[in-house]
C-alpha positions in Angstrom: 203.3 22.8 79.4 199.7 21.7 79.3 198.3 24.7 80.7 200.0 26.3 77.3 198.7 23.6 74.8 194.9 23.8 77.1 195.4 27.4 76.0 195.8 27.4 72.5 192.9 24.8 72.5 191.1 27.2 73.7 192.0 29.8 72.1 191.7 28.2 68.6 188.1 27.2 69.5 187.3 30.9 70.8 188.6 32.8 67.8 186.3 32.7 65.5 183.7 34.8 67.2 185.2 37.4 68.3 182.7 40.8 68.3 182.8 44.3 69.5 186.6 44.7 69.0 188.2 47.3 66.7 189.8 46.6 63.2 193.5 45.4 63.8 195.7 43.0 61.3 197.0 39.9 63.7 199.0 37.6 62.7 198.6 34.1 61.3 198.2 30.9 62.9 196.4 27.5 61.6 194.1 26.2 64.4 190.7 26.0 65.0 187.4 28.2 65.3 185.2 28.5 68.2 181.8 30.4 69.3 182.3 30.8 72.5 180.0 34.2 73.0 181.4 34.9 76.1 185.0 36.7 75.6 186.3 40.3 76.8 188.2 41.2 73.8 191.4 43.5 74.6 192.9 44.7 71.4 196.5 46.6 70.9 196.5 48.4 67.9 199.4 49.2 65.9 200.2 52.5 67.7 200.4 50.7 70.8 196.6 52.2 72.1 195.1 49.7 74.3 191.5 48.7 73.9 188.7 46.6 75.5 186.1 46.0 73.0 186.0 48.9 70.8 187.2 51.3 73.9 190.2 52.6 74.5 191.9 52.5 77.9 194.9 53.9 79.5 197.1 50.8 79.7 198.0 51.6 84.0 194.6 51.0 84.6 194.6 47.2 82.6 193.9 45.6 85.8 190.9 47.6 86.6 189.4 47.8 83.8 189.8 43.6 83.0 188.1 43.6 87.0 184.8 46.3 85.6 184.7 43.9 82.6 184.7 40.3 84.7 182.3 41.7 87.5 179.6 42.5 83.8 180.8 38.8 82.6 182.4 36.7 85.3 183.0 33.1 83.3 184.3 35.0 80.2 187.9 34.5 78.3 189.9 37.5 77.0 191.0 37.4 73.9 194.2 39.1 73.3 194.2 40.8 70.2 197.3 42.5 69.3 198.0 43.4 65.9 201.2 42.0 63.7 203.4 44.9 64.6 203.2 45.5 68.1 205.8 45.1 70.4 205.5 41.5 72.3 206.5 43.5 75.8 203.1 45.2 75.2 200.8 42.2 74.8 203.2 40.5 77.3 202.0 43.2 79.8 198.4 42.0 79.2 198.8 38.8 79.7 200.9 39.2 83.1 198.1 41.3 84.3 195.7 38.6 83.4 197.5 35.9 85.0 198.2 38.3 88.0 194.4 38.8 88.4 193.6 34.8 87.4 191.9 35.3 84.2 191.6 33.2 81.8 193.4 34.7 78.2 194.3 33.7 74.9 196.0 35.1 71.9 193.7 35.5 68.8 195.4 35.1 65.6 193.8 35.3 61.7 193.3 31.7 60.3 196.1 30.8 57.7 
């Protein structure tokens, strides 16, 4: 239970600043803002295409990809991004992958 409430902390606090990440709609939250510059953003558009900043992966290859993107920026956070409609299973995969691999990840959602 307090790794989840350590989490939203930080997720609230990391939010905010979110760059290089493609246009999505996520859902809203009340919380707090962050700017925290160093964050991998993985975004799930509505269409269920997977990115990592603004580019698009094949989601089998999650794991690797997250591994290229730690190895560029090894104390970052991801940011899950997945917009309102998407299916939870999908950003549920991401965040099992991230767990898997022991990186750090929070859900981003648009200030209320």
């Amino acid at each position: 239970m307090t790794d989840v409430v350590f989490l939203l902390l930080i997720f609230f606090l990391l939010t905010s600043n979110v760059t290089s990440t493609i246009d999505i709609t996520l859902p809203g939250a009340k919380g707090m803002a962050s700017t925290q510059s160093n964050t991998i953003a993985v975004s799930i558009d509505a269409r269920g295409r997977h990115f990592i900043g603004t580019t698009q992966i094949n989601p089998e290859y999650l794991a690797l990809e997250l591994k290229r993107s730690f190895e560029q920026t090894p104390n970052a956070i991801i940011i899950l991004r997945a917009e309102e409609d998407v299916a939870l299973k999908k950003a549920v995969n991401v965040l099992d992958v991230a767990n898997k691999e022991g990186y750090p990840i929070v859900l981003a959602v648009a200030p209320k």
